[in-house]
C-alpha positions as CSV (number, residue, x, y, z in Angstrom):
1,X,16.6,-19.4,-19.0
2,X,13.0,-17.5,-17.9
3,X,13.6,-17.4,-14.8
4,X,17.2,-16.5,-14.8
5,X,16.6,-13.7,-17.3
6,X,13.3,-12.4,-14.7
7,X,15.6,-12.8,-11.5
8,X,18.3,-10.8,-13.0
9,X,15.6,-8.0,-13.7
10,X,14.3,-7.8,-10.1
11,X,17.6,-8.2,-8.6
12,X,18.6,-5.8,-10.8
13,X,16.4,-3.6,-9.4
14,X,17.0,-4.0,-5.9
15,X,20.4,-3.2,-6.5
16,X,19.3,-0.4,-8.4
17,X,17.8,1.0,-5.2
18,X,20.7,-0.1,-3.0
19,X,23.2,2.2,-4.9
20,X,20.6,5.0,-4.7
21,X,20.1,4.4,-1.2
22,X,23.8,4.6,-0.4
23,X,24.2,7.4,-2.3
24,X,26.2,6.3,-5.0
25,X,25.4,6.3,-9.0
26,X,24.1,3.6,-10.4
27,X,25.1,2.0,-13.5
28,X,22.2,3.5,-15.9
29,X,23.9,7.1,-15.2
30,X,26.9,5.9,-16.3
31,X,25.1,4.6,-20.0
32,X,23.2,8.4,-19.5
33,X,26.4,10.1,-19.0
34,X,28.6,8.1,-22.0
35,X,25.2,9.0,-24.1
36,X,24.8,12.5,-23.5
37,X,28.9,12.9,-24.1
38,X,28.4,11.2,-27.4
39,X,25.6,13.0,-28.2
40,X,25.2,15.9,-26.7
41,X,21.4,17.2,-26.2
42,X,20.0,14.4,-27.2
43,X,20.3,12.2,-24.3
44,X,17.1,10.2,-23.3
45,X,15.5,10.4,-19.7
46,X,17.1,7.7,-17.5
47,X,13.7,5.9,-16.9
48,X,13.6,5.6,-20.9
49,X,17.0,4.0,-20.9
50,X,15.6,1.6,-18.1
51,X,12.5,0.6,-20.6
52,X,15.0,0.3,-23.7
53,X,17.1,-2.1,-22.0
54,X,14.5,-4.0,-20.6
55,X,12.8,-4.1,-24.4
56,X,16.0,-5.4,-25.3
57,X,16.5,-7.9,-23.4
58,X,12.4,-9.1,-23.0
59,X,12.1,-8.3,-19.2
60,X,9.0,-6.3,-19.7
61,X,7.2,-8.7,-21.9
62,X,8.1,-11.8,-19.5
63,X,7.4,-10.2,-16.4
64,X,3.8,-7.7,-17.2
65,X,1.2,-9.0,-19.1
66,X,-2.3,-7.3,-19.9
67,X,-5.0,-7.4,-22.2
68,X,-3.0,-5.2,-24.9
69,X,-0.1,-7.6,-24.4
70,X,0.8,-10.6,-27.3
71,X,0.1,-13.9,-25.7
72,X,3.4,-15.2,-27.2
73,X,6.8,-13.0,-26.9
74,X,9.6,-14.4,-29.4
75,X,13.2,-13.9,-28.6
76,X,16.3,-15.8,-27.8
77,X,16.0,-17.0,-24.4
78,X,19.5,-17.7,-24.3
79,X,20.9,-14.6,-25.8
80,X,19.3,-12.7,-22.9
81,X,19.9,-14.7,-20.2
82,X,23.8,-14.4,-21.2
């Protein structure tokens, strides 16, 4: 479940950058466009909506770690790999 949760970050990612590269939208500025329609004004930058779904879902605590970092990250493996 680590690894498939850490795989679907970087390939998410790489598609990330595929849909830019082809000039398309990618998936986060739909979430930014929904949010700023809901709440207009108020809509986060799309880099923080990155980093809050990647909080949710513990990509940046299983992926980076550094000396201000917990040694142990609790979460429900399963939950975010689904």
């Amino acid at each position: 479940m680590f690894s498939a949760v850490t795989l679907a970050a970087a390939s998410g990612e790489i598609l990330h950058q595929l849909v830019l590269n082809a000039g398309k939208k990618p998936f986060v500025d739909y979430v930014v466009k929904v949010n700023d329609f809901q709440n207009p004004g108020k809509t986060s930058k799309r880099s923080s909506i990155i980093s809050h779904i990647h909080n949710i879902l513990s990509i940046n605590a299983l992926k980076h770690y550094d000396e201000k970092t917990d040694a142990f990250v609790e979460f429900d493996a399963e939950e975010c790999a689904l």
